[in-house]
GUPAVEX-85452 format. One line per field, with one value per residue (C-alpha): residue number from 1; x, y, z. Coordinates in steps of 0.2 Angstrom, whole numbers. Layout:
N
seq <- (NUM:...)
xx <- (X:...)
yy <- (Y:...)
zz <- (Z:...)
This chain:
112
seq <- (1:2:3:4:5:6:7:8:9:10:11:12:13:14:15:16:17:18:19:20:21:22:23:24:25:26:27:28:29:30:31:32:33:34:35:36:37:38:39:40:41:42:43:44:45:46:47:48:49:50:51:52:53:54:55:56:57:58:59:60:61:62:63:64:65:66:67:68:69:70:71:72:73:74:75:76:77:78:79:80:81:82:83:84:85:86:87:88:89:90:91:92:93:94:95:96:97:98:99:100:101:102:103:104:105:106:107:108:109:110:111:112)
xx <- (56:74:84:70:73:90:92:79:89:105:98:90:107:116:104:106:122:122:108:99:81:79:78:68:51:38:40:59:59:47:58:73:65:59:77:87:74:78:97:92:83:100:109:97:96:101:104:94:95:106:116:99:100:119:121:134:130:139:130:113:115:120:102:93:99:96:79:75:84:72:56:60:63:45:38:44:41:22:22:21:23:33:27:6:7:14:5:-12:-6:-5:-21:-29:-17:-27:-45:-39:-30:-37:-28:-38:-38:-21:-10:3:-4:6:-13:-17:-33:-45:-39:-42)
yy <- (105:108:97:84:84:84:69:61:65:57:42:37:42:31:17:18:18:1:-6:-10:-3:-19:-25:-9:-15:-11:-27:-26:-7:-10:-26:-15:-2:-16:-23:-7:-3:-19:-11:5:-5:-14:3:2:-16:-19:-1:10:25:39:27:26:45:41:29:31:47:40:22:31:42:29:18:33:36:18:19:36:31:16:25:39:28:19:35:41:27:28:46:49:67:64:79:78:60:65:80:69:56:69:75:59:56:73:63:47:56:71:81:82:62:59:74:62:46:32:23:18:27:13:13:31)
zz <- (120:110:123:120:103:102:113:103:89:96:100:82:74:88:85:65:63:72:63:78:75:69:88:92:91:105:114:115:120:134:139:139:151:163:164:164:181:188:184:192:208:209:215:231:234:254:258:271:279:274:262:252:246:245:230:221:207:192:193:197:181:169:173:176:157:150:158:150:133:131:137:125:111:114:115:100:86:93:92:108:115:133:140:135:141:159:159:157:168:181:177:179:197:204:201:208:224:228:241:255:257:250:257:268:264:255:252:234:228:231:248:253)
């Protein structure tokens, strides 16, 4: 939970210095992760096999980040704690795909 904060920390001081909580309403933030995936998707676009596993790390890390960055953000100004909300989310994932008809299938839920 330190690191989590930490970061969380070093993005609200990176955003106020610039003014830019201004643009950070729920809207925008939710935007912003949409189209830093699309970024992140970009990295994989018309490659397969090995060279899918093989993208280039420094690109890869950079989206991954923005992606992050934005979710946290959104997470935070509603209060949101990142780890109860996966952790439920999981929970919820275990009802919907049990093991014993999901183990090995790519099926969504209503299909298993």
């Amino acid at each position: 939970m330190g690191n989590y904060k930490k970061v969380i920390e070093e993005l609200i001081q990176f955003r106020n210095e610039r003014d830019w909580k201004q643009f950070h309403d729920s809207k925008n933030l939710a935007l912003a992760i949409s189209i830093e995936a699309a970024e992140l998707n970009e990295i994989f676009l018309w490659k397969k096999g090995e060279d899918v596993e093989n993208v280039n790390q420094d690109k890869l890390k950079e989206e991954l980040a923005d992606v992050l960055s934005f979710a946290f953000l959104l997470a935070e100004k509603h209060n949101l704690d990142i780890f109860e909300i996966v952790s439920e989310k999981i929970k919820k994932n275990a009802l919907k795909y049990p093991v014993d008809k999901a183990k090995g299938s790519a099926k969504k839920y209503d299909e298993l």
